[in-house]
N, CA, C and O of each residue as an XYZ file, in Angstrom:
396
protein
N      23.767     18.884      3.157
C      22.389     19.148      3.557
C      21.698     19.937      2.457
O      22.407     20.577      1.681
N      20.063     19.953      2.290
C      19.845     20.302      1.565
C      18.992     21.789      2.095
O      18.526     21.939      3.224
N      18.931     22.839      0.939
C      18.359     23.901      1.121
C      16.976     23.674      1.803
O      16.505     22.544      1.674
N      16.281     24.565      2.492
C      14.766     24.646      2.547
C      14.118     24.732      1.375
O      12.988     24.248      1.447
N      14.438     25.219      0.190
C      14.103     25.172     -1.272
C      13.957     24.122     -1.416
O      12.885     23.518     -1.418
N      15.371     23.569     -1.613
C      15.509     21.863     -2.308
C      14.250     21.087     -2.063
O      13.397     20.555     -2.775
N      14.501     21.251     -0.566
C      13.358     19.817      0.049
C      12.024     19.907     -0.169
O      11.146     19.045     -0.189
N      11.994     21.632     -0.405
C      10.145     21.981     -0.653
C       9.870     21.342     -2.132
O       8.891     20.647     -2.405
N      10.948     21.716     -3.063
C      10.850     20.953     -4.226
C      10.668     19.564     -4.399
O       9.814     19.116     -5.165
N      11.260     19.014     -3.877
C      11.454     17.634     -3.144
C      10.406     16.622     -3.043
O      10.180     15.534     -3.573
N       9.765     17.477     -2.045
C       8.536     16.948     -1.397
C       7.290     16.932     -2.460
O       6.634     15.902     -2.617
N       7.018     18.075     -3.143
C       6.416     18.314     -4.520
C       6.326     17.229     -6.125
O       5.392     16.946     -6.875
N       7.563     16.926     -6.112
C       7.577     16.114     -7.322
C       7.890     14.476     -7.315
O       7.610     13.649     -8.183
N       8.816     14.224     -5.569
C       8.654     12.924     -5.498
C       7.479     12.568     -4.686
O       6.662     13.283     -4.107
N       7.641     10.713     -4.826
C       6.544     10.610     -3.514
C       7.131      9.407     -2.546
O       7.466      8.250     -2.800
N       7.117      9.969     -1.660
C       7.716      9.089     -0.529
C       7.146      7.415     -0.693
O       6.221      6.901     -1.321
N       8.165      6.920      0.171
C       7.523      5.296      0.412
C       6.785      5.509      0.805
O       5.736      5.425      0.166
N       6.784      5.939      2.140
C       5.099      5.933      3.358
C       4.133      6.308      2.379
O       3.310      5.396      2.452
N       3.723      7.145      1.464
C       3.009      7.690      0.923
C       2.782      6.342     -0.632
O       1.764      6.446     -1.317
N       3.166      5.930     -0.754
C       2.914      4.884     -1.423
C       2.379      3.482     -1.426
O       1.976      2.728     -2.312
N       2.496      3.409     -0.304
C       1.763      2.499      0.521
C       0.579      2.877      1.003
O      -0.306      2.034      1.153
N       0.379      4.197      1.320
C      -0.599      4.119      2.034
C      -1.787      4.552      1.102
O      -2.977      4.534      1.415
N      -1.050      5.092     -0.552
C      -2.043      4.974     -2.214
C      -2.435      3.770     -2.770
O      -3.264      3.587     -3.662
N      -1.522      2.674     -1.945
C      -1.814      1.535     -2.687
C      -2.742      0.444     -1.600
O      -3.421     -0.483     -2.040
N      -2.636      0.703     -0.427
C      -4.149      0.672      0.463
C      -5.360      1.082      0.563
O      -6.172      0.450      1.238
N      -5.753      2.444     -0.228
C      -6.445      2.729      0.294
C      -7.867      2.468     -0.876
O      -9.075      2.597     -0.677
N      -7.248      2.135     -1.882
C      -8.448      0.908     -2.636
C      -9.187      0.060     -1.788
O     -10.410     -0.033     -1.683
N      -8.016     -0.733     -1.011
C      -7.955     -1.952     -0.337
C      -9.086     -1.849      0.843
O      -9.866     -2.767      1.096
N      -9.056     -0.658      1.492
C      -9.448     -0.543      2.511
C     -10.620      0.060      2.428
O     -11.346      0.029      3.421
N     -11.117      0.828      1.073
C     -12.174      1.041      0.600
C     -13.103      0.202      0.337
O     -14.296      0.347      0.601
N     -12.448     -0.971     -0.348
C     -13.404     -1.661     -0.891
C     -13.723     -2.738      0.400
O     -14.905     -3.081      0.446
N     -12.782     -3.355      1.521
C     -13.036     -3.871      2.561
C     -14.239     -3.524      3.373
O     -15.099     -4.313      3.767
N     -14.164     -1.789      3.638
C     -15.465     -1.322      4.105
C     -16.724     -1.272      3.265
O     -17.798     -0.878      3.719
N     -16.568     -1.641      2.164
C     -17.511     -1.609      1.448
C     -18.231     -2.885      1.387
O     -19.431     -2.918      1.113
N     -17.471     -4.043      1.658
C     -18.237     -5.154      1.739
C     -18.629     -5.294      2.994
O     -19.762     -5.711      3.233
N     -17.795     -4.982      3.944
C     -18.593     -5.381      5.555
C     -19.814     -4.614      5.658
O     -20.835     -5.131      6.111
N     -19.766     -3.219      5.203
C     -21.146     -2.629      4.848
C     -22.220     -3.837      3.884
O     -23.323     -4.082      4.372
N     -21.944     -4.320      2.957
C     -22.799     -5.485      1.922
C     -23.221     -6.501      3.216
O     -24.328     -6.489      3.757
N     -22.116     -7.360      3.580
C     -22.385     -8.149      4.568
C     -23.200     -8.010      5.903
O     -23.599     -8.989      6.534
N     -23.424     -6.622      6.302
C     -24.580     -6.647      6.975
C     -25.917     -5.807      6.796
O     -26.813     -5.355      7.508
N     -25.587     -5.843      5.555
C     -26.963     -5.748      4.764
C     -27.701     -6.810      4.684
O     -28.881     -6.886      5.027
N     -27.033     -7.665      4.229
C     -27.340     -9.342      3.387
C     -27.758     -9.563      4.788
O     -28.882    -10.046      4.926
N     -26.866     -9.225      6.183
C     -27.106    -10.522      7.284
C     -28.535     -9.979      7.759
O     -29.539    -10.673      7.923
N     -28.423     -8.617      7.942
C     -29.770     -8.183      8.784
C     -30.516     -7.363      8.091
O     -31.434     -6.817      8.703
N     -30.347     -7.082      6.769
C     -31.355     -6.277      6.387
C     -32.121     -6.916      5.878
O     -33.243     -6.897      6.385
N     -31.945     -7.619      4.881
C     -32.419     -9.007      3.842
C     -32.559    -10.234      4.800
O     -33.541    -10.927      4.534
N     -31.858    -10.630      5.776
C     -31.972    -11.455      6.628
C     -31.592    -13.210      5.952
O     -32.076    -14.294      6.276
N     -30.453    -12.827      4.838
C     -29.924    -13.948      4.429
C     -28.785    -13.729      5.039
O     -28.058    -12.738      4.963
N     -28.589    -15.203      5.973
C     -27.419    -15.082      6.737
C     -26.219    -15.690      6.236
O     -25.096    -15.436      6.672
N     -26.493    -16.554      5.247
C     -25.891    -17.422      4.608
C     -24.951    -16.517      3.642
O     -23.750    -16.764      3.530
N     -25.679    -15.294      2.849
C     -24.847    -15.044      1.918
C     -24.059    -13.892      3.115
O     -22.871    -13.580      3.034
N     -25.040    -13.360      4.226
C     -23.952    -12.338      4.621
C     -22.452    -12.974      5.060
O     -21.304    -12.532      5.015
N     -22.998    -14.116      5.464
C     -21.485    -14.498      6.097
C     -20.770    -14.617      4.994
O     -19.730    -13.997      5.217
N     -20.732    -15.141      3.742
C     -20.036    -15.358      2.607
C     -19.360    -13.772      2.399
O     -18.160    -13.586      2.605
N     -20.333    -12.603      1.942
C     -19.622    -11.414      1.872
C     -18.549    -11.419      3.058
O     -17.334    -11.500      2.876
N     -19.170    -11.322      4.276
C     -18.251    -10.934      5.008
C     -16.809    -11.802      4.888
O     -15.837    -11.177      5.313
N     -16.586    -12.890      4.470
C     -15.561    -13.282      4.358
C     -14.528    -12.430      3.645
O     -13.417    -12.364      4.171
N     -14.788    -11.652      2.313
C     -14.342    -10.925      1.770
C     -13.117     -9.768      2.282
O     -12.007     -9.929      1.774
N     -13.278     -8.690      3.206
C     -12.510     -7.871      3.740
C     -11.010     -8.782      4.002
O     -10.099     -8.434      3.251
N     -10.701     -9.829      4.926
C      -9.720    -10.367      4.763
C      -8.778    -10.470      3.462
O      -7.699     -9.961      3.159
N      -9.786    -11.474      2.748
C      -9.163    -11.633      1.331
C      -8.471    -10.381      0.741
O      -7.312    -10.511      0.347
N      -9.017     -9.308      0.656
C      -8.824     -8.562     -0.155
C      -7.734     -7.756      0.546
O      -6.788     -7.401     -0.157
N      -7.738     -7.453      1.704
C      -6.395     -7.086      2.581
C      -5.495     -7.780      2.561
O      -4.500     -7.149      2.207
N      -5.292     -8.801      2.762
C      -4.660    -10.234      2.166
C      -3.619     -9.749      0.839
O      -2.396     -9.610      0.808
N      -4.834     -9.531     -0.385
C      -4.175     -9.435     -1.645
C      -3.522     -7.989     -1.691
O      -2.835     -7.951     -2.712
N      -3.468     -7.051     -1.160
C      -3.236     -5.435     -1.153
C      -1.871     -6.017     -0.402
O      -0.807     -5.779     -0.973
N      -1.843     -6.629      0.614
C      -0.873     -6.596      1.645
C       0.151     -7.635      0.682
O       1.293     -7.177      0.669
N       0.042     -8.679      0.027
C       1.232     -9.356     -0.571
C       1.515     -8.530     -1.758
O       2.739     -8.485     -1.880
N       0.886     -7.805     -2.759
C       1.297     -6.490     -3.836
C       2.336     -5.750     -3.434
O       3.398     -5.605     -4.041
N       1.934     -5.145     -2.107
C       2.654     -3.795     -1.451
C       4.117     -4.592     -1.123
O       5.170     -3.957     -1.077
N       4.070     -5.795     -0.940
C       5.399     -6.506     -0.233
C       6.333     -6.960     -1.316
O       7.545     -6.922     -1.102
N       5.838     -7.406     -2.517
C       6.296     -7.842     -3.698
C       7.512     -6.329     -4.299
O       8.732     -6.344     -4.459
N       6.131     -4.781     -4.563
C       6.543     -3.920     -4.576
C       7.615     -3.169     -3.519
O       8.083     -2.103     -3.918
N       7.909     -3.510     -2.592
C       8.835     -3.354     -1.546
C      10.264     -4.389     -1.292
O      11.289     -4.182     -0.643
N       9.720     -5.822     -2.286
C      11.007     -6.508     -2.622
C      12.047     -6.191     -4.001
O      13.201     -6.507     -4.292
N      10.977     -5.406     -4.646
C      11.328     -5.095     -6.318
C      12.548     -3.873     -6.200
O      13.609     -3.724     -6.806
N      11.752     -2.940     -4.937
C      12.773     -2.115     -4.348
C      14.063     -2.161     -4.236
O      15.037     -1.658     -4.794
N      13.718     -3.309     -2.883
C      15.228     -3.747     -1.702
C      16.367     -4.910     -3.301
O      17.581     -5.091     -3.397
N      15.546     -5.253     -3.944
C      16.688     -6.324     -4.609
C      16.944     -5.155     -6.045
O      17.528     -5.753     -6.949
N      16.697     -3.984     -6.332
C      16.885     -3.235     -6.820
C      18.091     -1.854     -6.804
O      18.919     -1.323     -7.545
N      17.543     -1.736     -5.466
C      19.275     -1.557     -4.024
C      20.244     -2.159     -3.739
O      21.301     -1.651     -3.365
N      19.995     -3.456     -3.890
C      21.346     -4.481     -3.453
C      21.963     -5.090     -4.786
O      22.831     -5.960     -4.720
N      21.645     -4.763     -5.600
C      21.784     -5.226     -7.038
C      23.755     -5.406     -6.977
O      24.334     -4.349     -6.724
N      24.360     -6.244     -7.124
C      26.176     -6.322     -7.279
C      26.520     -4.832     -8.203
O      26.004     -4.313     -9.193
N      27.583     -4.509     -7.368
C      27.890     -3.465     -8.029
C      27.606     -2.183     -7.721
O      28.245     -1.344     -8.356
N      27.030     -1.897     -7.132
C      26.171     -0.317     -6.710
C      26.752     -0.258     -5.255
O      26.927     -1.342     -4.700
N      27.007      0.663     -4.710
C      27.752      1.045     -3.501
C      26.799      1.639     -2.511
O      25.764      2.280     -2.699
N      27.251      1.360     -1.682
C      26.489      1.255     -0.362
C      26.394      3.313     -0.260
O      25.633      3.790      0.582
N      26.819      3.804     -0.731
C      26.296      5.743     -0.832
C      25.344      5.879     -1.800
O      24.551      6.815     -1.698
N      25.234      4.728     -3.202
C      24.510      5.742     -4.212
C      22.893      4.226     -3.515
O      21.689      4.200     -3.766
N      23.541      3.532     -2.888
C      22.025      2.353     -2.200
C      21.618      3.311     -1.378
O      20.488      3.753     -1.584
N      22.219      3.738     -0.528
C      21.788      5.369      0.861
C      21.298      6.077      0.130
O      20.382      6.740      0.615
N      21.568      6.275     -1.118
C      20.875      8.167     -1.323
C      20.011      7.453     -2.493
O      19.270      8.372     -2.841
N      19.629      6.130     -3.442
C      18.489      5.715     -3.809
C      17.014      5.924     -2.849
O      15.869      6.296     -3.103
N      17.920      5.355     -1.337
C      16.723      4.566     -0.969
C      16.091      5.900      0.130
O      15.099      5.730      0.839
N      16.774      7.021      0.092
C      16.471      8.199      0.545
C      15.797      9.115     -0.214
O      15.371     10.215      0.136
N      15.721      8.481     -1.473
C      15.282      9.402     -2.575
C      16.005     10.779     -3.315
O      15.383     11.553     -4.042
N      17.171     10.879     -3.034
C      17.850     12.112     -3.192
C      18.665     11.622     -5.329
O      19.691     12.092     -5.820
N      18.007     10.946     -5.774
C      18.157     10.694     -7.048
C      16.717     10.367     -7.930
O      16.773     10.121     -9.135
């Protein structure tokens, strides 16, 4: 087990999965709200409905592309862990972060 030190250190210089994911969303989810904001500008402010619906298509897409990145980066991981040869303690304490 580790000290209350250790882990404060720990916590300080690495960065968790959860926390990596949720840095590599939040572009995603920025810029999503940023177009549904565009898209009903275009639909009702300007009163082109044509292009709002086009923006609005956008938010998907782009969650879409954030969401297959984050999964790619989460396979680069897991086949990085399972690699032949590496033992199922130093795959546990990789994927725990304790290296």
């Amino acid at each position: 087990m580790a000290s209350g030190q250790q882990l404060t250190e720990r916590e300080m210089t690495d960065t968790e999965p959860e926390e990596m994911g949720e840095q590599a969303m939040g572009p995603a989810f920025v810029a999503s709200a940023a177009s549904v904001g565009l898209a009903l500008y275009y639909y009702f402010v300007r009163g082109d409905r044509e292009l709002g619906t086009f923006v609005g298509l956008w938010p998907p897409t782009i969650l879409a592309f954030a969401s297959y990145f984050n999964q790619r980066k989460m396979r680069q991981q897991l086949e990085t862990l399972t690699q032949p040869g590496t033992t199922l303690k130093n795959a546990f304490d990789s994927m725990m972060g304790n290296r």
